[in-house]
One Martini backbone bead per residue (centre of mass of N, CA, C, O) as a GRO file, in nm:
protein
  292
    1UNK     BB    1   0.089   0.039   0.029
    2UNK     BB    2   0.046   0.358  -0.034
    3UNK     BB    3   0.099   0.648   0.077
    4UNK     BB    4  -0.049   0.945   0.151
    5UNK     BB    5   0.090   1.238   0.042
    6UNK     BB    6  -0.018   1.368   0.366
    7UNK     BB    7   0.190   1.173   0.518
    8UNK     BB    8   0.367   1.206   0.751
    9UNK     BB    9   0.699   1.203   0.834
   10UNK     BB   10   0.947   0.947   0.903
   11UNK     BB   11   1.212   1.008   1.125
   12UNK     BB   12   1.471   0.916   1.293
   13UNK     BB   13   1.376   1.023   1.557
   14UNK     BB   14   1.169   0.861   1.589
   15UNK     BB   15   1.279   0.569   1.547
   16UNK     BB   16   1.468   0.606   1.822
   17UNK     BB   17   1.235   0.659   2.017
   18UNK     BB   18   1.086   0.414   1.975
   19UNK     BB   19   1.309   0.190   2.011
   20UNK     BB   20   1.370   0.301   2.332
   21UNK     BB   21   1.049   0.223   2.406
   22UNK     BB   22   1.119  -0.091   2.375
   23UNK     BB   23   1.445  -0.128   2.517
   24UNK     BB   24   1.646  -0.022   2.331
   25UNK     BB   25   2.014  -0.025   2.353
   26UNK     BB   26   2.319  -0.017   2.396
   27UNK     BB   27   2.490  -0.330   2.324
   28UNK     BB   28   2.286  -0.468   2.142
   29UNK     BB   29   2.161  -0.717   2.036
   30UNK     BB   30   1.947  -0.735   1.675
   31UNK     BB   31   1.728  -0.852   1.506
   32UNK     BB   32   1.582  -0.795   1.176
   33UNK     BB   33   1.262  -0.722   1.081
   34UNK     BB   34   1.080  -0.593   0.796
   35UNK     BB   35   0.871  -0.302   0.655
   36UNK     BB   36   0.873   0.030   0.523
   37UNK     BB   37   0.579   0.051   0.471
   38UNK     BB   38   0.484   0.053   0.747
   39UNK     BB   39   0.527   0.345   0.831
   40UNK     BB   40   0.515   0.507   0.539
   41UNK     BB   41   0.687   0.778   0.502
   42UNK     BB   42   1.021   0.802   0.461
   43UNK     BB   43   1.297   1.013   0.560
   44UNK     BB   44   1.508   0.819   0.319
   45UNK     BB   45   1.430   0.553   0.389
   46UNK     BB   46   1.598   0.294   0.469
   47UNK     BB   47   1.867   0.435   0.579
   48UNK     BB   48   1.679   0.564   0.828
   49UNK     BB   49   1.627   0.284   0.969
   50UNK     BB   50   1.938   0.195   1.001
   51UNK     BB   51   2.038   0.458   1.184
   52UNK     BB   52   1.878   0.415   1.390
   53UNK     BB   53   1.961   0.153   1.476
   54UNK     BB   54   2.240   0.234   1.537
   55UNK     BB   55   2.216   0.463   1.741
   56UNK     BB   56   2.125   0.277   1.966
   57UNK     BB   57   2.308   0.007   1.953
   58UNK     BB   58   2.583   0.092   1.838
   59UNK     BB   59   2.913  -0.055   1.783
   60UNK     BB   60   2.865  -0.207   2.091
   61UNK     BB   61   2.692  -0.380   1.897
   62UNK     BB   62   2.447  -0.567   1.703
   63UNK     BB   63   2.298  -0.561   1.381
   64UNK     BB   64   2.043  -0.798   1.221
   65UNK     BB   65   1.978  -0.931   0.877
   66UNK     BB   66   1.833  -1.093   0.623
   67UNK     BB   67   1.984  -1.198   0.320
   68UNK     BB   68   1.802  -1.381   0.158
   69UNK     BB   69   1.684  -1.569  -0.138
   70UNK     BB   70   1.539  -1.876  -0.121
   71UNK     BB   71   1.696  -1.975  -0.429
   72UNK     BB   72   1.671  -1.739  -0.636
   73UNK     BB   73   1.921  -1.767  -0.757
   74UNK     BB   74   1.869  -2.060  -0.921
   75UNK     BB   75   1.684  -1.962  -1.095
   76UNK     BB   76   1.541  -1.861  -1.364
   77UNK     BB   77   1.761  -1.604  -1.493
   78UNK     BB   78   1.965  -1.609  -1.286
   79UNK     BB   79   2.298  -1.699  -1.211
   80UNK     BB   80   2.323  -1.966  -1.034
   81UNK     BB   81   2.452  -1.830  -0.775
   82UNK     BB   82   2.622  -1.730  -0.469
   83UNK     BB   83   2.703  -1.377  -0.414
   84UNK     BB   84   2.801  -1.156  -0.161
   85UNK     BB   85   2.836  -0.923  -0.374
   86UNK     BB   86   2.532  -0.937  -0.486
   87UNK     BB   87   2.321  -1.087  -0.384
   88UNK     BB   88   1.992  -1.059  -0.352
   89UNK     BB   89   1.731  -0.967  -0.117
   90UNK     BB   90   1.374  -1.088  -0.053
   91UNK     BB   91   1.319  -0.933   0.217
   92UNK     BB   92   1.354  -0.622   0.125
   93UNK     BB   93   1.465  -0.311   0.163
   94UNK     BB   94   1.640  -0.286   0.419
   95UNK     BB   95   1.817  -0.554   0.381
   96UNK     BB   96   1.942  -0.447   0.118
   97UNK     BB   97   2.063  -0.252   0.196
   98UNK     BB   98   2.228  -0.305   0.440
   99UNK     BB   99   2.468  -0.521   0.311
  100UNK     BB  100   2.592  -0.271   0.117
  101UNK     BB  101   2.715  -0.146   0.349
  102UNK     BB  102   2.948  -0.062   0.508
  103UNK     BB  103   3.067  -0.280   0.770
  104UNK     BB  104   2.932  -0.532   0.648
  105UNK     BB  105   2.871  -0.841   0.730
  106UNK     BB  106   2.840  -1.163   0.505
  107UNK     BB  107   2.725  -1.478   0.469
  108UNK     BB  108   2.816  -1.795   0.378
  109UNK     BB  109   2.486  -1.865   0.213
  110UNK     BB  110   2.321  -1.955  -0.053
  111UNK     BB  111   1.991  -1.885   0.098
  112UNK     BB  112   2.110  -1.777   0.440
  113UNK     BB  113   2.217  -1.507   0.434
  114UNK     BB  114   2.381  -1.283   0.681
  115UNK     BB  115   2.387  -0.972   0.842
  116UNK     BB  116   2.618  -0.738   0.985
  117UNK     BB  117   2.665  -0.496   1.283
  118UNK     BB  118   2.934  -0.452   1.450
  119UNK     BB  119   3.099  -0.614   1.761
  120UNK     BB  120   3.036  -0.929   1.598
  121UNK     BB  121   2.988  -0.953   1.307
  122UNK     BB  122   3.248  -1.131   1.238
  123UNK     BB  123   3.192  -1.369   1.444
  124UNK     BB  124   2.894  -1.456   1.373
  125UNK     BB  125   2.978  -1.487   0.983
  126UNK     BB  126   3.217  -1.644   0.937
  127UNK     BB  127   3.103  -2.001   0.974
  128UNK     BB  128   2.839  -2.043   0.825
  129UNK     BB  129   2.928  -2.282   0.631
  130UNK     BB  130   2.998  -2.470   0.903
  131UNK     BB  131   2.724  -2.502   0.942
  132UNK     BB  132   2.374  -2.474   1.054
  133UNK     BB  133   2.169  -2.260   0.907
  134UNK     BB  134   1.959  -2.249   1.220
  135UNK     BB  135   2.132  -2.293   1.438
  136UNK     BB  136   2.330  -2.242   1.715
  137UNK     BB  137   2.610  -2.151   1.531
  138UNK     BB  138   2.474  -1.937   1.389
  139UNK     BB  139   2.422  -1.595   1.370
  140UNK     BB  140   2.146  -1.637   1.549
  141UNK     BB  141   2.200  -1.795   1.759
  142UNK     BB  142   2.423  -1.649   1.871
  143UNK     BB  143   2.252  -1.414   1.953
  144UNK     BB  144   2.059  -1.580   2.148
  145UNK     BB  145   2.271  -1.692   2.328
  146UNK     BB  146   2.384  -1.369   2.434
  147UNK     BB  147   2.122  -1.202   2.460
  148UNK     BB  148   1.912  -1.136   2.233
  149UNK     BB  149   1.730  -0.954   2.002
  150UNK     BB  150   1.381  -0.922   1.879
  151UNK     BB  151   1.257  -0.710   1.574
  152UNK     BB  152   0.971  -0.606   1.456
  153UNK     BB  153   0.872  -0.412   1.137
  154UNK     BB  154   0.578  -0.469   1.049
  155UNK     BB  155   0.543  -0.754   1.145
  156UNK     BB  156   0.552  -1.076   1.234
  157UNK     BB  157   0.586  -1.426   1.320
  158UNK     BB  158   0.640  -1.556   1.048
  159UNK     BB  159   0.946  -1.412   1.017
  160UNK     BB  160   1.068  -1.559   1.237
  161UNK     BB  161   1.383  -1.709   1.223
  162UNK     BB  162   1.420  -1.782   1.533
  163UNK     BB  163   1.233  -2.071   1.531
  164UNK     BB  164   1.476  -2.249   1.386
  165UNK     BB  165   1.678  -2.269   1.551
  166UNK     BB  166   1.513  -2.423   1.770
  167UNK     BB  167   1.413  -2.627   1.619
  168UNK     BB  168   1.728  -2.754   1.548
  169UNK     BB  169   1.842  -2.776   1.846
  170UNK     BB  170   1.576  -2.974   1.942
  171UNK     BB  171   1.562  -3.227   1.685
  172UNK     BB  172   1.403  -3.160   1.415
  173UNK     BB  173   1.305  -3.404   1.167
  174UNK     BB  174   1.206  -3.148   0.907
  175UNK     BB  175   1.521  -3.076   0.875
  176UNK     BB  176   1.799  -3.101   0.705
  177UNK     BB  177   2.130  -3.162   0.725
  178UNK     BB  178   2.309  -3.051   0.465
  179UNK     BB  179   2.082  -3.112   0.235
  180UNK     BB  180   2.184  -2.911   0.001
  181UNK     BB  181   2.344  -2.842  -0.307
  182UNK     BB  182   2.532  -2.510  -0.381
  183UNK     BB  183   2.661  -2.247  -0.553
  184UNK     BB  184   2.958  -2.057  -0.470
  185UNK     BB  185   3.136  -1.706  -0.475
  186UNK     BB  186   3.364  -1.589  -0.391
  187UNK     BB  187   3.586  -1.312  -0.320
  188UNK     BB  188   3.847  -1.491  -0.505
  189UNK     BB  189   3.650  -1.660  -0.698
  190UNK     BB  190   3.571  -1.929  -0.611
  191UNK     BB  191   3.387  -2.251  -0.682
  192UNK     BB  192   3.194  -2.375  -0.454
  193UNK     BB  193   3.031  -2.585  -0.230
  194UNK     BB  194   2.670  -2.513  -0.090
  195UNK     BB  195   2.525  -2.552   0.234
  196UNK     BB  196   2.168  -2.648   0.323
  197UNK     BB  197   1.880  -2.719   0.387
  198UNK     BB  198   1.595  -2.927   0.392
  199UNK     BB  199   1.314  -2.864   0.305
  200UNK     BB  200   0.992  -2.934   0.401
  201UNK     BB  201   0.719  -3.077   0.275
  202UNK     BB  202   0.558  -2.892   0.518
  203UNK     BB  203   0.427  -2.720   0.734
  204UNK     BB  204   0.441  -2.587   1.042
  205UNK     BB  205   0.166  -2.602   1.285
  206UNK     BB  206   0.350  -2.411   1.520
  207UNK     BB  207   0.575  -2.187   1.367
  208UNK     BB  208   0.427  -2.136   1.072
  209UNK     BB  209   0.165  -2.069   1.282
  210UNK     BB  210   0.237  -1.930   1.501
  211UNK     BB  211   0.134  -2.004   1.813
  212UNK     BB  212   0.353  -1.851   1.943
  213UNK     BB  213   0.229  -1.538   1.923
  214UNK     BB  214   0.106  -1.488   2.152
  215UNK     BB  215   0.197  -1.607   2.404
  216UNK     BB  216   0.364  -1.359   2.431
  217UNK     BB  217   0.191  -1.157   2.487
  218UNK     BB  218   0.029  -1.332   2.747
  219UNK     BB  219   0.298  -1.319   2.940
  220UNK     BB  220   0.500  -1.064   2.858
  221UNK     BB  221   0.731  -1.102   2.618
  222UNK     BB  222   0.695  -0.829   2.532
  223UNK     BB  223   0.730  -0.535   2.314
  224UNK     BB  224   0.583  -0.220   2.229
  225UNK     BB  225   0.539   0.027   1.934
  226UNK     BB  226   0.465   0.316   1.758
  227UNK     BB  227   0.558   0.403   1.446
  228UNK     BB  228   0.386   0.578   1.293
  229UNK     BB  229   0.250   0.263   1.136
  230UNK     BB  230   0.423   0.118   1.274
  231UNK     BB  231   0.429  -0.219   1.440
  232UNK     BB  232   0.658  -0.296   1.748
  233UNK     BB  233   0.833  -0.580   1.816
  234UNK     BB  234   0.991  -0.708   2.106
  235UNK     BB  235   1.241  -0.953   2.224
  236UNK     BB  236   1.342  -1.207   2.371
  237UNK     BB  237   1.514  -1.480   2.251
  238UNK     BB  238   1.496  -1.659   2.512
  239UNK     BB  239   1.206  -1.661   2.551
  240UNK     BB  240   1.130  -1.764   2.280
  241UNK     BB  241   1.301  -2.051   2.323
  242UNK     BB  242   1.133  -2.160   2.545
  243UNK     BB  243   0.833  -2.156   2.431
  244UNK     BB  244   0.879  -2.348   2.132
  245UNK     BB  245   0.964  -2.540   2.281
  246UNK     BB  246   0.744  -2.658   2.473
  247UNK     BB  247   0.567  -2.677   2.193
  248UNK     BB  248   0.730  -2.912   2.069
  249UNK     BB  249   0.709  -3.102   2.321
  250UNK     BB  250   0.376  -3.099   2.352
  251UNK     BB  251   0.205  -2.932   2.215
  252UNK     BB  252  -0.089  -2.784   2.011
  253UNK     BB  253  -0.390  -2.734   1.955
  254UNK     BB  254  -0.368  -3.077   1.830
  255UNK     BB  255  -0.103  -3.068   1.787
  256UNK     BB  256   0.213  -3.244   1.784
  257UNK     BB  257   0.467  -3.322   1.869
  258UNK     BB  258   0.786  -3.370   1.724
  259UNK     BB  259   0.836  -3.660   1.803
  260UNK     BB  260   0.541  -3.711   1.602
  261UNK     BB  261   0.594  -3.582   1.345
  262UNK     BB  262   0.570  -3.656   0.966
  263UNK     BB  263   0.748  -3.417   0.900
  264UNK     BB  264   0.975  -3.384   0.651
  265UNK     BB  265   1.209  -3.365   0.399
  266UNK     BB  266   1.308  -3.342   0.084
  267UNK     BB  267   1.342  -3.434  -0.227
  268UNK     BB  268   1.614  -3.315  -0.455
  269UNK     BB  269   1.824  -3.256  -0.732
  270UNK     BB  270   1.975  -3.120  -0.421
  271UNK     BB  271   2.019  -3.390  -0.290
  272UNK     BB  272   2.241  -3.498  -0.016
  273UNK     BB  273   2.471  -3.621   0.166
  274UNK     BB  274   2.563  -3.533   0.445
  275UNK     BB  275   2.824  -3.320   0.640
  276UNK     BB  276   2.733  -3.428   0.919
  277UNK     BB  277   2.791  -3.477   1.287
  278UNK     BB  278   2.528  -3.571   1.527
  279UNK     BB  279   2.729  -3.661   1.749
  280UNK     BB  280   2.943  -3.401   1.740
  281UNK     BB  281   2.852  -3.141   1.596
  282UNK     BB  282   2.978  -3.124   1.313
  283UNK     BB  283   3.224  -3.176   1.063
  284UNK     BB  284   3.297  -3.354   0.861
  285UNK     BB  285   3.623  -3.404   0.744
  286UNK     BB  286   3.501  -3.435   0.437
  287UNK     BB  287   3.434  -3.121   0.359
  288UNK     BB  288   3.453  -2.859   0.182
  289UNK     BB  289   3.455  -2.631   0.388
  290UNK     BB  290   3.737  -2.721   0.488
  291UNK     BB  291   3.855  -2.495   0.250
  292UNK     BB  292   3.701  -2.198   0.330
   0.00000   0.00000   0.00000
């Protein structure tokens, strides 16, 4: 929807402001879902919402959002491989400009490189090729692990990948570890073989169903604020991982736990042998991952 042309113009300071009612503050670990057009008309558009970000949590925290393609780099008429320094994200216009910004590192993942910025960026996105996409050690499990936060703007929890997190560390059988193969390029020029998960054969109807975004709101575990016309919704990450976690150790709603639920992963063309050793949670010897 386009905002009509006498709609207030929603300037940086008022999003410093939003986002400071919300209880984020410098030093913080921040996730970040958006939409830019929730807001209304943005005096700037998306850099202005990501300098607003940046101003809150300063150098000394960590600012975090998806870079995603989602397999589209693979599609018909696309490049065909995924390349950090070009690939565009399908996430919306915020995290699109974001990732293209000086000091944003980004990482190596066919189809779910993170971006990030701040005091732990580098350390966060650097070894995403040689772990699980959704991992305890991916860049999200990460922030999440370190006590970082949730934050949405105008979006809902549909689109909280940290959920997907959850799913994976405690061993939801319906996402493959590693297990389809796709090219990437890195940025001194070679052609590596990258790994992704295999998608679930459809969706969960606990995560995916968002079952736990009320849950959130009842228990007391989120905070909100209106920045313009967007809706703004903050969360401790682990608030987050306990809650979704419960839900998926008991079920709910009438679905069964992860346990008991019978969706797998899919397999396709582009599935392999996983690289992965689930005994020990980390890279098989011979995985190529652990050549660059």
């Amino acid at each position: 929807m386009v905002p009509p042309a006498d709609a207030p113009e929603v300037t940086r300071g008022d999003i410093v402001a939003g986002l400071r009612r919300l209880g984020l503050s410098a030093g913080a670990g921040v996730m970040v879902h958006s939409s830019l057009k929730s807001f209304g008309r943005v005096a700037g558009g998306p850099g202005t919402v990501i300098e607003a970000l940046m101003e809150v949590i300063t150098p000394e925290g960590t600012l975090m959002m998806p870079s995603f393609n989602h397999g589209r780099a693979f599609g018909e008429g696309a490049a065909g491989y995924f390349d950090p320094r070009t690939t565009p994200t399908t996430n919306g216009a915020i995290p699109d400009a974001f990732w293209r910004m000086p000091d944003v590192c980004r990482s190596l993942h066919p189809t779910h490189a993170f971006a990030a910025w701040g005091r732990s960026a580098r350390r966060y996105t650097r070894f995403h090729h040689r772990t699980l996409t959704c991992g305890p050690d991916s860049p999200l499990g990460l922030v999440g692990r370190e006590g970082g936060y949730g934050l949405l703007l105008g979006v809902d929890y549909r689109v909280n990948t940290f959920h997907h997190v959850v799913e994976v560390s405690t061993g939801a059988p319906c996402l493959g570890r590693r297990t389809e193969s796709l090219p990437m390029l890195l940025p001194d020029g070679r052609r590596v073989d990258g790994r992704t998960w295999s998608w679930r054969e459809k969706g969960c109807p606990i995560t995916d169903g968002t079952r736990y975004g009320p849950l959130m709101a009842a228990r007391g575990l989120q905070t909100e604020a209106v920045i313009g016309a967007c809706r703004a919704i903050c969360f401790r990450l682990r608030d987050c991982f306990a809650l979704i976690a419960e839900l998926l150790r008991t079920g709910t709603g009438g679905f069964p736990p992860c346990s008991r639920c019978a969706i797998r992963p899919r397999r396709g063309p582009r599935t392999v042998p996983s690289d992965w050793d689930e005994r020990k949670q980390c890279l098989k010897p011979d995985s190529p991952a652990l050549d660059y």
